[in-house]
Each structure stands twice: as structure tokens, then as C-alpha cells.
PDB file of the backbone (N, CA, C, O) and the ligand in Angstrom, with CONECT records:
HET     ZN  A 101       1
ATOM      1  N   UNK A   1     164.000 117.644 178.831  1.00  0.00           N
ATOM      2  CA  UNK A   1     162.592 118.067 178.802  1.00  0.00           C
ATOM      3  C   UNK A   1     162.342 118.985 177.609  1.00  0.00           C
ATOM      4  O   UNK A   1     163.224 119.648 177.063  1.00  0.00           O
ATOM      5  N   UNK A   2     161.096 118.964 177.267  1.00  0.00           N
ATOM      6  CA  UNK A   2     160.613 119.749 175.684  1.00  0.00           C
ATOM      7  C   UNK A   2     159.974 120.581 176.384  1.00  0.00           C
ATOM      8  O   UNK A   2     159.044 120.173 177.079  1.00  0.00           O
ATOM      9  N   UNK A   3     160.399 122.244 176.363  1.00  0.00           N
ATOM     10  CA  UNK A   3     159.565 123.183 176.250  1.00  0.00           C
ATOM     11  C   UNK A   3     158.449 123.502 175.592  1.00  0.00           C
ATOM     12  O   UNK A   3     157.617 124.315 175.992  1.00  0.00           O
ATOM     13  N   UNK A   4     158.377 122.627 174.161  1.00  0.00           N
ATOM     14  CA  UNK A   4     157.115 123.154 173.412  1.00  0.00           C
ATOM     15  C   UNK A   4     156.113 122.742 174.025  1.00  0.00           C
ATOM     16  O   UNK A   4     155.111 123.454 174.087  1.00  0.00           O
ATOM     17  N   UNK A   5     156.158 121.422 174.651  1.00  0.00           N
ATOM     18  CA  UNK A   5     154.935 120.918 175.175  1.00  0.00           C
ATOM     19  C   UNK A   5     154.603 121.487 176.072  1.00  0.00           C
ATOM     20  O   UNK A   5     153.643 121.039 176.700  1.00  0.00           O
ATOM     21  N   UNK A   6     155.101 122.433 176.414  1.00  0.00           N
ATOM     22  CA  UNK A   6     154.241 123.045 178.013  1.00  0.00           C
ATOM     23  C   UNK A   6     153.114 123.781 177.135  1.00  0.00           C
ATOM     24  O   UNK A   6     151.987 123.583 177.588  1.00  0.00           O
ATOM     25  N   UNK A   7     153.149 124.427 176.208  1.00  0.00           N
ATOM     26  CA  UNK A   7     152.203 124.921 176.082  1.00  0.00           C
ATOM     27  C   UNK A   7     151.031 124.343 175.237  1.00  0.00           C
ATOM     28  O   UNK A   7     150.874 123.657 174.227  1.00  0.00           O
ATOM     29  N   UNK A   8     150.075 125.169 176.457  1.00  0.00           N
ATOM     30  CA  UNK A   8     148.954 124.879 176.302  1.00  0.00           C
ATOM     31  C   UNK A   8     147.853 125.434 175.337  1.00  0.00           C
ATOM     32  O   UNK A   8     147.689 126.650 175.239  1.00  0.00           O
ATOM     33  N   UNK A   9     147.131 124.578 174.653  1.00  0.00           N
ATOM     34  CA  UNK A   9     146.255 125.242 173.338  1.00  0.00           C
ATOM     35  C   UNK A   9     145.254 126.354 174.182  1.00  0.00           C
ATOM     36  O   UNK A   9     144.732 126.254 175.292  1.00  0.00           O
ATOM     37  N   UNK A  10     145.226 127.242 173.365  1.00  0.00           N
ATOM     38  CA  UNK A  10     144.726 128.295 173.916  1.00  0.00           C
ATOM     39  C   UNK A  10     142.850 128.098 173.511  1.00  0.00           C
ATOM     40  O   UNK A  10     142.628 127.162 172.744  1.00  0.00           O
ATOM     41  N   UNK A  11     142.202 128.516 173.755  1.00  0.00           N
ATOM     42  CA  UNK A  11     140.619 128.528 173.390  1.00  0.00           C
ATOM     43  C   UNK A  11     140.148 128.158 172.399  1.00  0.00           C
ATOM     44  O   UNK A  11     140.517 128.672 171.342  1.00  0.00           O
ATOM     45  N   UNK A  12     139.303 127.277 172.412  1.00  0.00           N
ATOM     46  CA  UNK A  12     139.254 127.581 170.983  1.00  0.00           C
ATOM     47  C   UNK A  12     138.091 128.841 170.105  1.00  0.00           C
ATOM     48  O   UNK A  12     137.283 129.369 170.869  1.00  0.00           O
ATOM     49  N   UNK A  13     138.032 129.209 168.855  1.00  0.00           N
ATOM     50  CA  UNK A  13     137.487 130.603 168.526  1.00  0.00           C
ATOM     51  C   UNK A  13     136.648 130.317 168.680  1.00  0.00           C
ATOM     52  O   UNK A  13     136.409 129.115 168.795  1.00  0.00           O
ATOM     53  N   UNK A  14     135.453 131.501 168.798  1.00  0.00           N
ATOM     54  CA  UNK A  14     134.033 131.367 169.314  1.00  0.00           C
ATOM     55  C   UNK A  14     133.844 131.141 167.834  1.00  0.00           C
ATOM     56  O   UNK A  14     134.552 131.490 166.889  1.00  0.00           O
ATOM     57  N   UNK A  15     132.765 130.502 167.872  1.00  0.00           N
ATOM     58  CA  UNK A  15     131.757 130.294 166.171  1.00  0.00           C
ATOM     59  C   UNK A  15     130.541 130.381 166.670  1.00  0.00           C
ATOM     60  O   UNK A  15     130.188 130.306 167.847  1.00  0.00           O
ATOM     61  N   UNK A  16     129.751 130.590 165.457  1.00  0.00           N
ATOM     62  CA  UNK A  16     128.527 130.730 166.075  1.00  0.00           C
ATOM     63  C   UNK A  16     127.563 129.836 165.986  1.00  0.00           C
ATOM     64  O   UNK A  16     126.392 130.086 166.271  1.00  0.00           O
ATOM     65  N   UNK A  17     128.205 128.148 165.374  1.00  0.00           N
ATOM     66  CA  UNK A  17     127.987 126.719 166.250  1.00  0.00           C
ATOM     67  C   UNK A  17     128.556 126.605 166.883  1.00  0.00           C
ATOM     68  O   UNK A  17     129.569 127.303 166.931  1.00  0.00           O
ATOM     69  N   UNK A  18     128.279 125.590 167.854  1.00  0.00           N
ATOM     70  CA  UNK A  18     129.437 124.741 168.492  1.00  0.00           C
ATOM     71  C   UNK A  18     129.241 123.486 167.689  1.00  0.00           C
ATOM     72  O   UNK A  18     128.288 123.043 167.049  1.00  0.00           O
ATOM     73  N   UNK A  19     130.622 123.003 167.968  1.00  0.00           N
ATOM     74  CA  UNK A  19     130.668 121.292 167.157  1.00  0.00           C
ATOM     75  C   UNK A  19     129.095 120.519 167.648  1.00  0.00           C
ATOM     76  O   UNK A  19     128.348 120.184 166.729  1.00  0.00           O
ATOM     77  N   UNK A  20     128.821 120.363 168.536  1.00  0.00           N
ATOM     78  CA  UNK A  20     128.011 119.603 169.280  1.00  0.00           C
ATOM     79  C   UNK A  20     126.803 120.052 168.392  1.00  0.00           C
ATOM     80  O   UNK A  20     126.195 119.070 167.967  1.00  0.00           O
ATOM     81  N   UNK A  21     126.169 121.498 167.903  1.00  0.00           N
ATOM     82  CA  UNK A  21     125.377 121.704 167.569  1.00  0.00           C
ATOM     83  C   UNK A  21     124.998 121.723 166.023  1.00  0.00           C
ATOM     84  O   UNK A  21     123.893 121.574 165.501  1.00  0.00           O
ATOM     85  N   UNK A  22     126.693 122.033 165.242  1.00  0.00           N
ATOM     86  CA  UNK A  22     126.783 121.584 164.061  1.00  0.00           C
ATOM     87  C   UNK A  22     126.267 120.391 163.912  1.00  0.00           C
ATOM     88  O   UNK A  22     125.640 120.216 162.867  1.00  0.00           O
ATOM     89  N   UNK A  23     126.360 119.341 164.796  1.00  0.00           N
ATOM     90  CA  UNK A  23     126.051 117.634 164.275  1.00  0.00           C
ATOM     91  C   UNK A  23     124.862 117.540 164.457  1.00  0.00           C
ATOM     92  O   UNK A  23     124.345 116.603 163.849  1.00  0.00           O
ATOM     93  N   UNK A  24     123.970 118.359 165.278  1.00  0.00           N
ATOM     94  CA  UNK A  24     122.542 118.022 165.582  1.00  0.00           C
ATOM     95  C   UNK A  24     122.103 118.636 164.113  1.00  0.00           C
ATOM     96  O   UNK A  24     121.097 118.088 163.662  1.00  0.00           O
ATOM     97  N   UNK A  25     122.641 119.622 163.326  1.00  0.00           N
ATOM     98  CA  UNK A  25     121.723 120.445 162.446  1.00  0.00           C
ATOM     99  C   UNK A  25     122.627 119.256 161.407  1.00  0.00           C
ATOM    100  O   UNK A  25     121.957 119.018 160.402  1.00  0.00           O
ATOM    101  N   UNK A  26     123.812 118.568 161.427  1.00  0.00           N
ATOM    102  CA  UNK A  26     123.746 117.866 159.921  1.00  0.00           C
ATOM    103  C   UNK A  26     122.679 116.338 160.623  1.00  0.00           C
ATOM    104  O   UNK A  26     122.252 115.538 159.791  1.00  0.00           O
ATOM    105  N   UNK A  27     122.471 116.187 161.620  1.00  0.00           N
ATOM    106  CA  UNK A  27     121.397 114.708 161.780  1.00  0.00           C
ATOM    107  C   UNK A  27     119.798 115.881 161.391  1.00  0.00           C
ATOM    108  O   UNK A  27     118.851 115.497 160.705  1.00  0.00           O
ATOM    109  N   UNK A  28     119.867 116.813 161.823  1.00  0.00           N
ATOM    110  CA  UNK A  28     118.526 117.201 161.610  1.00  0.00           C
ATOM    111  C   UNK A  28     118.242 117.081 159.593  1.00  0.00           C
ATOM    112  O   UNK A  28     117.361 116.522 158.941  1.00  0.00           O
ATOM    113  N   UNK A  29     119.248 117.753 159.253  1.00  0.00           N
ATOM    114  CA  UNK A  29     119.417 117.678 157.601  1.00  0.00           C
ATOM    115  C   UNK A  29     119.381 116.107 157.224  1.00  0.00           C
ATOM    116  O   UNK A  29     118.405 115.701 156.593  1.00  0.00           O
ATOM    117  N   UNK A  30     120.229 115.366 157.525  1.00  0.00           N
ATOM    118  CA  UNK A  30     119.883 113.787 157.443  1.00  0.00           C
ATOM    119  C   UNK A  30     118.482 112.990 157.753  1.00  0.00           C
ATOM    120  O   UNK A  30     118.153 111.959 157.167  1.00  0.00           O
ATOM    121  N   UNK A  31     117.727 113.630 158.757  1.00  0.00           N
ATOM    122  CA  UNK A  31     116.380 113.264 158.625  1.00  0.00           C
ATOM    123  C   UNK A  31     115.537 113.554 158.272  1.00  0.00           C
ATOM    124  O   UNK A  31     114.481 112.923 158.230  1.00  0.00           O
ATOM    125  N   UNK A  32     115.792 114.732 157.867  1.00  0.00           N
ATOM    126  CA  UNK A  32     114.870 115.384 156.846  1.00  0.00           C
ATOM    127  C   UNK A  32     115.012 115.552 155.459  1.00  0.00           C
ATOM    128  O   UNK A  32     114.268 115.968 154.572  1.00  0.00           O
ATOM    129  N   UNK A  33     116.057 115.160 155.498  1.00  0.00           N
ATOM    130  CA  UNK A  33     116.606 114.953 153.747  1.00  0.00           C
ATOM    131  C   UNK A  33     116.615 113.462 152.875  1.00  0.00           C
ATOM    132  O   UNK A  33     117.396 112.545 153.129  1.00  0.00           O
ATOM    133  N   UNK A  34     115.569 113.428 151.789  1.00  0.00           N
ATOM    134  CA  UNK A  34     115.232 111.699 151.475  1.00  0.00           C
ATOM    135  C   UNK A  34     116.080 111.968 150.101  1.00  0.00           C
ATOM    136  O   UNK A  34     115.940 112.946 149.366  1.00  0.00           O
ATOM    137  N   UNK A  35     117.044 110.815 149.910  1.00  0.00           N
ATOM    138  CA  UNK A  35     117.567 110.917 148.770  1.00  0.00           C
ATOM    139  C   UNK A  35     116.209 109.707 148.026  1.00  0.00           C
ATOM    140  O   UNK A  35     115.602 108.858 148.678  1.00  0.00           O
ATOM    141  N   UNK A  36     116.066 109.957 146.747  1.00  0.00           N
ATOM    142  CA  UNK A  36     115.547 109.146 145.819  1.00  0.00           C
ATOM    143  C   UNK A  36     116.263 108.800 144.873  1.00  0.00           C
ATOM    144  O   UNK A  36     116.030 107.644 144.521  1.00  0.00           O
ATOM    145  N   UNK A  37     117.391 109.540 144.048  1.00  0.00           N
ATOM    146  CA  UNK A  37     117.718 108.738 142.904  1.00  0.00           C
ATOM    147  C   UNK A  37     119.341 109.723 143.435  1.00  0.00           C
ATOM    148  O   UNK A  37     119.651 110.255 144.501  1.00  0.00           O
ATOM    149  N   UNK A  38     120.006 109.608 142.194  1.00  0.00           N
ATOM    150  CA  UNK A  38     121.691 109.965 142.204  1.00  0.00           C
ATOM    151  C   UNK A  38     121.507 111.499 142.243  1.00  0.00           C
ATOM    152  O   UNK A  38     122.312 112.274 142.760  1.00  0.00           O
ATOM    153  N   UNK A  39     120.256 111.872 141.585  1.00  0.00           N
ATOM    154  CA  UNK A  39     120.882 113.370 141.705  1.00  0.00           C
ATOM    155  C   UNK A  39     119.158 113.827 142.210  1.00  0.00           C
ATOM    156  O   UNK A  39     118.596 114.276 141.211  1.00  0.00           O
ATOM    157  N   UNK A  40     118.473 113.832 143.100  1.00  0.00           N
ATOM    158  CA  UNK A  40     117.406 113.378 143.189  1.00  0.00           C
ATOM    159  C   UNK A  40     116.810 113.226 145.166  1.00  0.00           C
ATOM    160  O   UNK A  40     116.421 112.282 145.854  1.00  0.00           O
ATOM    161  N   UNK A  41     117.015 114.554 145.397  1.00  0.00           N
ATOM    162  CA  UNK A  41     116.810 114.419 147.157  1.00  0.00           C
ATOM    163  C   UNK A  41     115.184 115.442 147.185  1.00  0.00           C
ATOM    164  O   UNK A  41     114.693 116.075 146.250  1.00  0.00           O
ATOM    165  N   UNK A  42     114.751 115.311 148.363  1.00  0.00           N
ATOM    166  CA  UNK A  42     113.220 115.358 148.587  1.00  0.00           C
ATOM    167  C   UNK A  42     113.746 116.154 149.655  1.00  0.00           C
ATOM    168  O   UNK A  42     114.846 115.972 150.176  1.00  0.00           O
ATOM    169  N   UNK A  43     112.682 117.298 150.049  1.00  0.00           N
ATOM    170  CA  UNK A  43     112.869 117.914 151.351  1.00  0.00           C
ATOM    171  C   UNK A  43     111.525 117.312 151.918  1.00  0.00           C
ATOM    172  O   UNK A  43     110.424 117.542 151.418  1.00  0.00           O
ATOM    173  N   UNK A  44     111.812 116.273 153.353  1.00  0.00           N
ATOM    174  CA  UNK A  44     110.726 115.635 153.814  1.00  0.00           C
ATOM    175  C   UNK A  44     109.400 116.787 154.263  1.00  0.00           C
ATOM    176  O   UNK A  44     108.196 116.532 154.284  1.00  0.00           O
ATOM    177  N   UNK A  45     109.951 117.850 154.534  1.00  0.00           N
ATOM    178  CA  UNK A  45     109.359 118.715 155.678  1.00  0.00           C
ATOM    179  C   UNK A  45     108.161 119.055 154.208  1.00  0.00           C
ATOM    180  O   UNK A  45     107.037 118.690 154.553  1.00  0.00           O
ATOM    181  N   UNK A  46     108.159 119.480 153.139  1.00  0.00           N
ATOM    182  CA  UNK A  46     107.203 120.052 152.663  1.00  0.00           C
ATOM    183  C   UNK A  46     107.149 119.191 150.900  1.00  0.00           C
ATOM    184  O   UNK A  46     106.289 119.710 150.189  1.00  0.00           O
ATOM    185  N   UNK A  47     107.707 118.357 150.409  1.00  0.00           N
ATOM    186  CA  UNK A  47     107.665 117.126 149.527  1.00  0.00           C
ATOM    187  C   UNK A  47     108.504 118.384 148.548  1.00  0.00           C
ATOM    188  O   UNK A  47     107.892 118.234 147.490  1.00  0.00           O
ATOM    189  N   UNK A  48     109.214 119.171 148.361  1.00  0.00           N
ATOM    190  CA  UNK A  48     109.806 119.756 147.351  1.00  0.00           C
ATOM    191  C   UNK A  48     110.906 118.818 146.672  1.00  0.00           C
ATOM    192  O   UNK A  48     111.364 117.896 147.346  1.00  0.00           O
ATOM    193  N   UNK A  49     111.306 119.001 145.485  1.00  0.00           N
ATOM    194  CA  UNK A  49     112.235 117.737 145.142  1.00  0.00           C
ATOM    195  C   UNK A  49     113.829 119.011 144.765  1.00  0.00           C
ATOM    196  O   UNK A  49     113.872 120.236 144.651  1.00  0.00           O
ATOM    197  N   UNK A  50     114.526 118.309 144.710  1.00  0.00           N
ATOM    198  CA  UNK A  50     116.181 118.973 144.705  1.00  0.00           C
ATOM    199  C   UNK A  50     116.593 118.109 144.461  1.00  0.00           C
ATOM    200  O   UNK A  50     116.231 116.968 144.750  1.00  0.00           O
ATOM    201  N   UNK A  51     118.122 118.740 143.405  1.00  0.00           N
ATOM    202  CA  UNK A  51     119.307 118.051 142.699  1.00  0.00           C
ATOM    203  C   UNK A  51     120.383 117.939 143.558  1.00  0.00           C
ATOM    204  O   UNK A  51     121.555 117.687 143.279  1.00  0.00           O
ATOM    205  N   UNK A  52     119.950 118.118 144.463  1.00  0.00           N
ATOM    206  CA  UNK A  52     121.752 118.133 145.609  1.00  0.00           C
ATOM    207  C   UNK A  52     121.070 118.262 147.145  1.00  0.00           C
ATOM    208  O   UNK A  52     120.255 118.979 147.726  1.00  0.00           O
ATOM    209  N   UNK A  53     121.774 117.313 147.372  1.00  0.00           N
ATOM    210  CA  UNK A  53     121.991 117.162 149.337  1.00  0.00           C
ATOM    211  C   UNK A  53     121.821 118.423 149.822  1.00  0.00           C
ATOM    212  O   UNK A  53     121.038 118.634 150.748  1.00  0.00           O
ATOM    213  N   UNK A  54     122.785 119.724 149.046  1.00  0.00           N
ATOM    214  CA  UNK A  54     123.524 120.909 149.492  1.00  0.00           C
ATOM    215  C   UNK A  54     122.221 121.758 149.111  1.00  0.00           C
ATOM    216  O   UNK A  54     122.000 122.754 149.799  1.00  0.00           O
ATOM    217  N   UNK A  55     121.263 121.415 147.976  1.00  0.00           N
ATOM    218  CA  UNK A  55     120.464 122.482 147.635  1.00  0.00           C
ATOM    219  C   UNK A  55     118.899 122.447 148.997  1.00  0.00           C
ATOM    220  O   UNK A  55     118.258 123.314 149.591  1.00  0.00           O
ATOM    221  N   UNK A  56     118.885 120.968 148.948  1.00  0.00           N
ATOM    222  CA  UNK A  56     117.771 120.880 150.361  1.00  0.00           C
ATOM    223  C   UNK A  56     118.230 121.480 151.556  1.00  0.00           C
ATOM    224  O   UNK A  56     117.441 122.042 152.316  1.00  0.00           O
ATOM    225  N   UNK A  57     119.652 121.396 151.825  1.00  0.00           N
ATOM    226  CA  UNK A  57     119.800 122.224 153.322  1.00  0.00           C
ATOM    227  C   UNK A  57     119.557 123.417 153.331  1.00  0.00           C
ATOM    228  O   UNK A  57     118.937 124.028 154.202  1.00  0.00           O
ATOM    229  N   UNK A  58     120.205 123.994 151.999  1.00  0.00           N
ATOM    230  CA  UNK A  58     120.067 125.699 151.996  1.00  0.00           C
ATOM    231  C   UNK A  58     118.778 125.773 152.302  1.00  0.00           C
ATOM    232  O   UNK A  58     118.402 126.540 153.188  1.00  0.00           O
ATOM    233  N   UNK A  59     117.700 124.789 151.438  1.00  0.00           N
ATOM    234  CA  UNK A  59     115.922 125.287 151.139  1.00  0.00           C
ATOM    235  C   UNK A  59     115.785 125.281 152.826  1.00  0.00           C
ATOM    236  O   UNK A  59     115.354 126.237 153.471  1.00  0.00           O
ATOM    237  N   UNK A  60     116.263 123.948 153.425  1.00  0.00           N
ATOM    238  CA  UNK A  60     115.848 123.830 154.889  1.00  0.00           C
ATOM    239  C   UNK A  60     116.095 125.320 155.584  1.00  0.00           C
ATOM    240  O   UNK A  60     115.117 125.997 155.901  1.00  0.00           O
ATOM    241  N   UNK A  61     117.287 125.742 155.779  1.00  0.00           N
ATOM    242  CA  UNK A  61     117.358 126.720 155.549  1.00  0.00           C
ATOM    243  C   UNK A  61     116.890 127.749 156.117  1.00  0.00           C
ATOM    244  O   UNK A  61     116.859 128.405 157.159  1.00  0.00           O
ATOM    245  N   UNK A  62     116.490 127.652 154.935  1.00  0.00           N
ATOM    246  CA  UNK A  62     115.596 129.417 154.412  1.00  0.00           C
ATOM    247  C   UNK A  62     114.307 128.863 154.564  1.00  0.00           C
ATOM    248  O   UNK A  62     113.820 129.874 155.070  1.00  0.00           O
ATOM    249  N   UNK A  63     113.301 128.016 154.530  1.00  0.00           N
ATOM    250  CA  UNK A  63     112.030 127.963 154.350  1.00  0.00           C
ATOM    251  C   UNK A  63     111.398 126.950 155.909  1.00  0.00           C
ATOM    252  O   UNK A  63     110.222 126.812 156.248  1.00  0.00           O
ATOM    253  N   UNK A  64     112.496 126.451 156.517  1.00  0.00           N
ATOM    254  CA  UNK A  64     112.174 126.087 157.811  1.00  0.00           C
ATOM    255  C   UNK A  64     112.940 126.185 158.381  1.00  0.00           C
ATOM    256  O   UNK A  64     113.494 125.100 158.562  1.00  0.00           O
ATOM    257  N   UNK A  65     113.546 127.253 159.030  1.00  0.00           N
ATOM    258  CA  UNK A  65     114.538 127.415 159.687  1.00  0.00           C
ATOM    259  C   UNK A  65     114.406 127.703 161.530  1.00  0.00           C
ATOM    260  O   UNK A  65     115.111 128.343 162.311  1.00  0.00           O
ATOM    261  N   UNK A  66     112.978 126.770 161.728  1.00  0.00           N
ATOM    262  CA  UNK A  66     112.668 126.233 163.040  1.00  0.00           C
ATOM    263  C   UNK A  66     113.282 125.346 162.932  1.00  0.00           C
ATOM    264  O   UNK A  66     113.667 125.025 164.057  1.00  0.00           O
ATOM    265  N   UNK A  67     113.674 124.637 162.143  1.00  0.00           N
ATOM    266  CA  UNK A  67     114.113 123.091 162.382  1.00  0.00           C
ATOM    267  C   UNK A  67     115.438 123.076 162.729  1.00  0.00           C
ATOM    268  O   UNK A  67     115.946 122.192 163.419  1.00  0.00           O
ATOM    269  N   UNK A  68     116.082 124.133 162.225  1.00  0.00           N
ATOM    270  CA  UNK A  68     117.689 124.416 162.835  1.00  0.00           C
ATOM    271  C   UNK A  68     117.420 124.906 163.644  1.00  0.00           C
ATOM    272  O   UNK A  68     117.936 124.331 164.602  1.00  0.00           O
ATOM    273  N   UNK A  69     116.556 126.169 164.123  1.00  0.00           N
ATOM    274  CA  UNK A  69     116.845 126.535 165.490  1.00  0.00           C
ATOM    275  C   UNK A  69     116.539 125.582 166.609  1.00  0.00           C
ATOM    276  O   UNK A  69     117.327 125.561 167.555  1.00  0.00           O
ATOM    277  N   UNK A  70     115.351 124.682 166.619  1.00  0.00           N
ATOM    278  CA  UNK A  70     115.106 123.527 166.870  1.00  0.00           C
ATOM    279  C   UNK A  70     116.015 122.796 167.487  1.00  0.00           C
ATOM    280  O   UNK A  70     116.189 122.726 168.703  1.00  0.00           O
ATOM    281  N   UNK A  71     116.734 122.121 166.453  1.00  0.00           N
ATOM    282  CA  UNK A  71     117.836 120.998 166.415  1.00  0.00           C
ATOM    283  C   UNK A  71     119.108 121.776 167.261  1.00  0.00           C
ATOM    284  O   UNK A  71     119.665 120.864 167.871  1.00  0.00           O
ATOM    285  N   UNK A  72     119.762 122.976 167.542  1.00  0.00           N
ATOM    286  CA  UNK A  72     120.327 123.963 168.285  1.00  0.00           C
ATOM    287  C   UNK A  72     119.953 123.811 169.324  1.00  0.00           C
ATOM    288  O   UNK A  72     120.618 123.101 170.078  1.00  0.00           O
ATOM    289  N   UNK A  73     118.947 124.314 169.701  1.00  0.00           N
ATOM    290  CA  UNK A  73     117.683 123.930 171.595  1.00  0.00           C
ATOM    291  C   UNK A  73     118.328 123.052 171.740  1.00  0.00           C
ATOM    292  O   UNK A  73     119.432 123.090 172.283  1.00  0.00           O
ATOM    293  N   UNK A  74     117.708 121.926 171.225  1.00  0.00           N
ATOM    294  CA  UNK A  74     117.898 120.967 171.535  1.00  0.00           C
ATOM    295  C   UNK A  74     119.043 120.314 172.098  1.00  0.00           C
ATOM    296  O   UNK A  74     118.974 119.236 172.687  1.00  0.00           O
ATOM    297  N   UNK A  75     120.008 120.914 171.930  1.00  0.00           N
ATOM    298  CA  UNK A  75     121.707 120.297 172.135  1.00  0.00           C
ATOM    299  C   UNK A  75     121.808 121.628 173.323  1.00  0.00           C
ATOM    300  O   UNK A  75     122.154 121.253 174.443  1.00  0.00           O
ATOM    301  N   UNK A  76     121.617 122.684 173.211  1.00  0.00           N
ATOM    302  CA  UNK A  76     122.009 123.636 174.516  1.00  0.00           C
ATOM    303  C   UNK A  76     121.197 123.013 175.360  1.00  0.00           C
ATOM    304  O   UNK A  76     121.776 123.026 176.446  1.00  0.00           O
ATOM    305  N   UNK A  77     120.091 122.430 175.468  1.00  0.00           N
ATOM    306  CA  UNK A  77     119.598 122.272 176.651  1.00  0.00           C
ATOM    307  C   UNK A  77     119.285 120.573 176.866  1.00  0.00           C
ATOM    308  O   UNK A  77     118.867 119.888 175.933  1.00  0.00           O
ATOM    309  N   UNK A  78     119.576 119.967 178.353  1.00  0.00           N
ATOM    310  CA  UNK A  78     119.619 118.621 178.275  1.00  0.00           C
ATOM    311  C   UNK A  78     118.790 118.365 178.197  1.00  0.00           C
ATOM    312  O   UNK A  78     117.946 119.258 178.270  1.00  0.00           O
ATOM    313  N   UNK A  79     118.395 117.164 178.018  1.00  0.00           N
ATOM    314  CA  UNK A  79     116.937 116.569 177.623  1.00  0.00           C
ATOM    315  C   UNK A  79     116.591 115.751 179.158  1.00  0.00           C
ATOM    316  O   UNK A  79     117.377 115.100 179.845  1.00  0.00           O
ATOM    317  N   UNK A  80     115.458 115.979 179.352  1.00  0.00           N
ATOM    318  CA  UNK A  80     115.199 115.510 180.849  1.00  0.00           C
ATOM    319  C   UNK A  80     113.408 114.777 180.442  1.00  0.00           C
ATOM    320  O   UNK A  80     112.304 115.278 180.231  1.00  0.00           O
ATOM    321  N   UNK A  81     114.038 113.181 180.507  1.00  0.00           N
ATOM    322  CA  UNK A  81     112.273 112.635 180.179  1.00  0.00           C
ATOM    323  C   UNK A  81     111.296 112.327 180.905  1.00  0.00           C
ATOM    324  O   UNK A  81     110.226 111.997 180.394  1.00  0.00           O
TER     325      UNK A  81
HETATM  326 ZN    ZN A 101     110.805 122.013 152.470  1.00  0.00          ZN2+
END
């Protein structure tokens, strides 16, 4: 018998996503983020234009940052239709 395997993974660290909620805020960034050309993305929410995937999330961000808290709700609490 292997002793190492008894043990058990311990917690994992608190963050202040959870995985579950990280993916809602990169689908929220994915639907709100329009690529147009190679270097060339649109923030849907207010028509601003950006050189990077990375520069619209920050803007998301900082300039609508209902839409992350939003997209967060949304995953803590079940959806009941
Ligand atoms: Zn915007």
C-alpha cells in the first residue's frame, strides 16, 4: 500500500473568483467583445474601438463594471425561470 495517496488535497485557496465565476466574466468579455480586424476589437457596450482583446476587458472593466458584477450574480445565484 502507498502512503502518499492517503492524503488528501487540502482546500483549495480562497480567491476572490471562483472558477465558476471567472468563466462567466471571460463569456461576459466574449460577448461583449467584437473583434473586427487582427488588431482591431470594439467594446459592444459603448462602440469604443481597441488594439487588444486585453485592452477592452480592462476598459470593460473600469467603465462598466456592472457587467462583471453582473456576470458574478449571476453564477452565485441559480437561475430560476
Ligand atoms: Zn465600453
Amino acid at each position: 500500500m502507498d502512503a502518499r495517496h492517503k492524503k488528501r488535497l487540502e482546500s483549495p485557496p480562497t480567491r476572490a473568483l471562483s472558477e465558476s465565476q471567472e468563466r462567466a466574466v471571460q463569456d461576459m468579455y466574449n460577448a461583449n467583445i467584437m473583434q473586427l480586424g487582427d488588431s482591431k476589437f470594439q467594446c459592444f457596450l459603448c462602440g469604443k474601438l481597441f488594439k487588444g482583446f486585453e485592452f477592452v476587458a480592462k476598459h470593460i472593466l473600469n467603465r462598466h463594471p456592472e457587467k462583471v458584477t453582473q456576470a458574478k450574480e449571476e453564477v452565485r445565484r441559480p437561475t430560476f425561470t
